[in-house]
C-alpha positions as CSV (number, residue, x, y, z in Angstrom):
1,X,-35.7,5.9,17.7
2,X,-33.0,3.3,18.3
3,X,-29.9,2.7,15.9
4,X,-30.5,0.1,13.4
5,X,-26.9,-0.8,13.3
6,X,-27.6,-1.7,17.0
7,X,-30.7,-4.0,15.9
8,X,-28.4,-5.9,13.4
9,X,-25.6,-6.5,15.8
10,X,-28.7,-8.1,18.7
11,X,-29.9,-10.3,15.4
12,X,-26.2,-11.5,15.0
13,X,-26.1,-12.5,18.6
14,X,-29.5,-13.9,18.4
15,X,-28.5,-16.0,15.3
16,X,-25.2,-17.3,16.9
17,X,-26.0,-17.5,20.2
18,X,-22.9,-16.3,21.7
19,X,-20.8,-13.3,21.9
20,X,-17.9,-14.2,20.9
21,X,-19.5,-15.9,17.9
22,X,-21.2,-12.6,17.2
23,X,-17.9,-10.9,17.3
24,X,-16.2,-13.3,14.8
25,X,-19.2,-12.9,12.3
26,X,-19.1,-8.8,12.7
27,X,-15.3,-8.7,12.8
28,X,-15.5,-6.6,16.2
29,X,-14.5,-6.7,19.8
30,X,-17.0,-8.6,22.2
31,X,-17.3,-5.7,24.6
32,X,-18.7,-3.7,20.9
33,X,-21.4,-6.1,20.7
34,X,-22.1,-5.8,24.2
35,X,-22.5,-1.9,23.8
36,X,-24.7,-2.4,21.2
37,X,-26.7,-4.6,22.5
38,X,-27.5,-2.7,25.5
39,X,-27.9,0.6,23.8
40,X,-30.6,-1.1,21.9
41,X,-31.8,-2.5,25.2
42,X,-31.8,1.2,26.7
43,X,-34.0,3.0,23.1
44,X,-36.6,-0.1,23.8
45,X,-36.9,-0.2,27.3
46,X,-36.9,-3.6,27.0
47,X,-34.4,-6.4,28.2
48,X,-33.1,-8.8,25.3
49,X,-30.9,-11.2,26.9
50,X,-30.1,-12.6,30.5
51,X,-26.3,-11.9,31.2
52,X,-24.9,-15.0,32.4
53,X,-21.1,-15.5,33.4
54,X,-20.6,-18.2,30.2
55,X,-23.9,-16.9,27.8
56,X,-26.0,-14.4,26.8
57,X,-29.4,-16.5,26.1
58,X,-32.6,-14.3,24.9
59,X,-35.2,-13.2,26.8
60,X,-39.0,-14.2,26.0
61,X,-38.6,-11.1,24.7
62,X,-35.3,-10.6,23.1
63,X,-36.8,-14.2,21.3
64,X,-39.9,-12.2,19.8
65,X,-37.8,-9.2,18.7
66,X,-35.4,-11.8,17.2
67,X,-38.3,-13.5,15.1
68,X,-39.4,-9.9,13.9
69,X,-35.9,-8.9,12.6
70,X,-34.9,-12.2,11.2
71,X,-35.3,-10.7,7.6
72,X,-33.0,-7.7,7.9
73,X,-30.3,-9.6,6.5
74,X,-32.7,-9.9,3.4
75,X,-33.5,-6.1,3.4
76,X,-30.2,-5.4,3.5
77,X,-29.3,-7.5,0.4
78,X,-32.2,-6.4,-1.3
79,X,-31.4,-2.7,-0.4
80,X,-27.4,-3.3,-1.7
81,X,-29.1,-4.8,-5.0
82,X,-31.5,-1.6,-5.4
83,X,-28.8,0.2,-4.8
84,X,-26.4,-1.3,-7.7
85,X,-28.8,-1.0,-10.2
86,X,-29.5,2.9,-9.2
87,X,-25.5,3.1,-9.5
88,X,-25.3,1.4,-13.0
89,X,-28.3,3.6,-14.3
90,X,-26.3,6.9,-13.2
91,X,-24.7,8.8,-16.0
92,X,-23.4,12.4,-16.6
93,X,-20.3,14.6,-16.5
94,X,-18.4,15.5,-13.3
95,X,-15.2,18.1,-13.7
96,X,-12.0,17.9,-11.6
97,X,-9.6,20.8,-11.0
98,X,-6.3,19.3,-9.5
99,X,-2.6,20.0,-9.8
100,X,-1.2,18.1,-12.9
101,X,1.1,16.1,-10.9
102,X,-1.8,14.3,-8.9
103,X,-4.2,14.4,-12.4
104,X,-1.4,12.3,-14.4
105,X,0.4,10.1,-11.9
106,X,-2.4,9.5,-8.9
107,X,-5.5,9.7,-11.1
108,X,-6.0,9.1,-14.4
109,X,-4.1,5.7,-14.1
110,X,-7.2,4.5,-12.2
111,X,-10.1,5.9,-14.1
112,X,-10.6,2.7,-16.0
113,X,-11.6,1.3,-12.7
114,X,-13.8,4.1,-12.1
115,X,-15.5,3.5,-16.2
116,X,-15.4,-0.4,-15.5
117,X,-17.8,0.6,-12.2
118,X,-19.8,3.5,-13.8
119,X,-19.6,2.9,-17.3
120,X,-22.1,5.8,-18.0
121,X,-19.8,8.6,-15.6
122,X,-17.7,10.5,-17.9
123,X,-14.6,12.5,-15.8
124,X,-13.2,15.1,-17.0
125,X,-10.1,15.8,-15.6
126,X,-8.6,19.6,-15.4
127,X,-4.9,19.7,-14.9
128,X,-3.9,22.9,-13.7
129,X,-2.1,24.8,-11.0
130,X,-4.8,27.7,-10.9
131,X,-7.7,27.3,-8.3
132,X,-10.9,26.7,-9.9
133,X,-13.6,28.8,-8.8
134,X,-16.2,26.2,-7.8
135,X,-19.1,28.9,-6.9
136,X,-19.0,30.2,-10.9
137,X,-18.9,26.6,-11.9
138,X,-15.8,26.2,-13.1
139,X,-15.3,22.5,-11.7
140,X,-17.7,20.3,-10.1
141,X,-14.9,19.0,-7.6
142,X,-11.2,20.3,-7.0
143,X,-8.3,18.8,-4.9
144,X,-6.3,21.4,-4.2
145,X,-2.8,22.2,-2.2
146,X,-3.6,25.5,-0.6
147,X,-6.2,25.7,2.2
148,X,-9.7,26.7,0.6
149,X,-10.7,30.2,2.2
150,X,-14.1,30.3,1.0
151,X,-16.8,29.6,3.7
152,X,-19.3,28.7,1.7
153,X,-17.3,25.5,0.4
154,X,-17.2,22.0,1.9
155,X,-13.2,21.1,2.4
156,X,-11.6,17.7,3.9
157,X,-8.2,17.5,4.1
158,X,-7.4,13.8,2.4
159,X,-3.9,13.9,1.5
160,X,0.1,15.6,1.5
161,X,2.3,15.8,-1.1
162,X,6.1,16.0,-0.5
163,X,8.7,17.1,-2.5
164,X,12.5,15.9,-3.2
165,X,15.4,17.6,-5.1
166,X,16.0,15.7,-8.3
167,X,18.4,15.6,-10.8
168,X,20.3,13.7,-13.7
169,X,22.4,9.9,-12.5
170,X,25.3,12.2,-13.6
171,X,24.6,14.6,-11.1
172,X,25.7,11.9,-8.4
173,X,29.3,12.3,-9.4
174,X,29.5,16.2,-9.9
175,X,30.8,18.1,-6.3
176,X,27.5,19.7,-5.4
177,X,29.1,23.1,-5.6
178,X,28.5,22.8,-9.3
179,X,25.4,22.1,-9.5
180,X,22.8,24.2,-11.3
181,X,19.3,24.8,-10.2
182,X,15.8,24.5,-12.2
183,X,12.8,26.1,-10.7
184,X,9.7,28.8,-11.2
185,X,10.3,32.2,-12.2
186,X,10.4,34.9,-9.6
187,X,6.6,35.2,-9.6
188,X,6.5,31.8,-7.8
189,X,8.6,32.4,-4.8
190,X,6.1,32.3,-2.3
191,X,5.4,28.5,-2.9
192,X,7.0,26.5,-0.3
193,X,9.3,23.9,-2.8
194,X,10.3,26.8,-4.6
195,X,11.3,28.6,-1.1
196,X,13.0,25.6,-0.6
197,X,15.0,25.0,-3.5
198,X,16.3,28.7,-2.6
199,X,17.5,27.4,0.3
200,X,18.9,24.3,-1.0
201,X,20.7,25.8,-3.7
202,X,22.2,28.7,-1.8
203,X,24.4,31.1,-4.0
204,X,24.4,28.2,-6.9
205,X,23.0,29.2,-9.9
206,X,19.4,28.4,-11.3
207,X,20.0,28.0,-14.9
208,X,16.4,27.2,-16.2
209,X,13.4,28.7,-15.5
210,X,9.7,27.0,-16.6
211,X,5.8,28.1,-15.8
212,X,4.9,24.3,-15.6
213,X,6.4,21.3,-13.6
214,X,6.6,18.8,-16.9
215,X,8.5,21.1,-18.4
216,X,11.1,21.8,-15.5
217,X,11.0,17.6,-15.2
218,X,12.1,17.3,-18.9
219,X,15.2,20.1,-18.6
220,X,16.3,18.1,-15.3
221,X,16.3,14.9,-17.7
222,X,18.6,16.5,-20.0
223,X,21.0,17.9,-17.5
224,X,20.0,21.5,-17.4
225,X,20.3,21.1,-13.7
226,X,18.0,20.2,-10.4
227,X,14.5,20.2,-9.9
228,X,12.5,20.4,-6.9
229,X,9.3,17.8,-7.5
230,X,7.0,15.7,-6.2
231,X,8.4,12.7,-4.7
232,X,5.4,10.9,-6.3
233,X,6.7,12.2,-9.6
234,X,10.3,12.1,-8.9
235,X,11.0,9.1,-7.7
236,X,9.0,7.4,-10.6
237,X,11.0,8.9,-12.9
238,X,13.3,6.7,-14.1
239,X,15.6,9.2,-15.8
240,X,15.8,11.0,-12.7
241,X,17.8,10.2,-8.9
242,X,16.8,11.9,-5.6
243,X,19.8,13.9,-4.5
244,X,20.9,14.3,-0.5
245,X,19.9,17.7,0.8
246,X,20.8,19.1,4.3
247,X,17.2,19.7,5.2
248,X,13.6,17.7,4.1
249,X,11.9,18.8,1.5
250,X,7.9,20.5,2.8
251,X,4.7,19.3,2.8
252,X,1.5,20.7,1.2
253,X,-1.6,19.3,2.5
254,X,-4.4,18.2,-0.1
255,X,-7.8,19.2,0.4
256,X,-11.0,18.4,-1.5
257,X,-13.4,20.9,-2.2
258,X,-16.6,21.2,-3.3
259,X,-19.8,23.2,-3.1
260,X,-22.5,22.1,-0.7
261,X,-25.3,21.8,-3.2
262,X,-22.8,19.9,-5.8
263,X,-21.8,17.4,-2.8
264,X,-25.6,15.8,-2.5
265,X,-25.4,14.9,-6.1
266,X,-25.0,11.0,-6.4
267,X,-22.2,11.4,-9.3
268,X,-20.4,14.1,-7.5
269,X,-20.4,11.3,-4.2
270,X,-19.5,8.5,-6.5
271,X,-16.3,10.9,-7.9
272,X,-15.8,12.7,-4.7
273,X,-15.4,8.5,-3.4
274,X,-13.0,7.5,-6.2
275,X,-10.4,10.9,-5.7
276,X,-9.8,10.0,-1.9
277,X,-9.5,6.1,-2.6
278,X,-6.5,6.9,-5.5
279,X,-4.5,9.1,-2.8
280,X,-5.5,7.0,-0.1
281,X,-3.9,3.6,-2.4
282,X,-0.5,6.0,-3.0
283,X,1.7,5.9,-0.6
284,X,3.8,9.4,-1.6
285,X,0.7,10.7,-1.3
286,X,-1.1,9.3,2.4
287,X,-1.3,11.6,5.3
């Protein structure tokens, strides 16, 4: 069976005559319409077109194949239309499990987009910093910043978040000797920012301890001390300034999950679509 992505690019050519007209149209190299060309040349058995030093003109039959597919371009438009209409008729619920930071800076200021497209999809969004277990049904989808270890899920690796140490303007004019530290409890130690803030802070004290990142962010605002964060929460805070460390803060990758039955679901495509196009459009948060 040939490739029909290969029969559209021979009925660009056949349309404009030339290759390099071809390549305009298709926004590609000439040499990629030249592979095409003669991989659908090689599935037919068939030559299409002569190959002169200044032209490519059809064959007798490259001219009857041409007159066949002249209404692809039509199909195609058709097909996009069917395929609109299917996409405004969808409707139903799809669940996302992600860290909070990511739910309230990265996603949820783009769902109207999402409603404007799919006015029927309703998203539910599931801030939290426990994984949800997809195979009991917890979540339809999750983003996640720890490597999923289940087999039987399907992971991509679509983003990284980075962290900064953060802290009050006032901060900027204390010696860093005195500054105080805000982090997780003990419990947390094995994450990598809070490892890090260990490291920053050295024998300085941490003065606050909180179960949640909002709640760490808020003490940092009134001066408690620093916070390790997300730089794409930190440095939108406006309350808050990155301060110098010796070393870079680390880098967790972002991976979305899901289970192979949920992922040929239209809505769960549609969603799946929409998550890696808001981290894709923030830079703090691109690979």
């Amino acid at each position: 069976m040939f490739d029909w992505q290969d029969l559209y690019y021979f009925t660009v050519l056949a349309r404009t005559q030339s290759l390099s007209a071809a390549a305009r149209e298709l926004q590609v190299e000439h040499a990629t319409v030249g592979r095409r060309v003669d991989a659908l040349e090689k599935a037919l058995g068939v030559k299409l077109v002569d190959r002169l030093p200044r032209s490519r003109p059809l064959t007798a039959q490259g001219i009857a194949l041409a007159e066949l597919a002249a209404g692809m371009g039509e199909m195609a438009t058709q097909v996009m239309r069917l395929s609109r209409v299917a996409s405004i008729e969808m409707a139903g619920t799809v669940r996302v499990s992600c860290p909070p930071s990511i739910a309230n800076h990265c996603v949820a200021p783009h769902v109207a987009r999402l409603r404007a497209k799919y006015p029927q999809l309703n998203l539910v969004l599931m801030p939290s910093t426990q994984l949800a277990a997809l195979d009991k049904g917890e979540a339809d989808i999750a983003l996640r910043t720890v490597r999923p270890d289940e087999d039987a899920l399907v992971r991509r690796k679509v983003g990284v978040v980075r962290f900064g140490l953060y802290g009050p303007p006032d901060f900027q004019q204390l010696p860093a000797e005195q500054w105080t530290f805000i982090g997780y409890d003990n419990s947390r130690d094995h994450l990598p920012q809070q490892a890090w803030m260990h490291q920053v802070r050295g024998h300085r004290e941490v003065a606050f301890a909180a179960s949640d990142l909002i709640t760490q962010q808020m003490a940092a605002r009134a001066q408690v001390g620093a916070v390790v964060l997300p730089t794409l929460v930190g440095d939108h805070d406006p309350l808050l300034v990155r301060l110098p460390t010796a070393t870079e803060g680390p880098l967790r990758d972002i991976w979305l999950t899901v289970c192979p039955d949920m992922r040929r679901s239209p809505l769960v495509k549609v969603v799946m679509e929409f998550l890696v196009a808001c981290i894709e459009g923030e830079p703090q948060l691109r690979r």
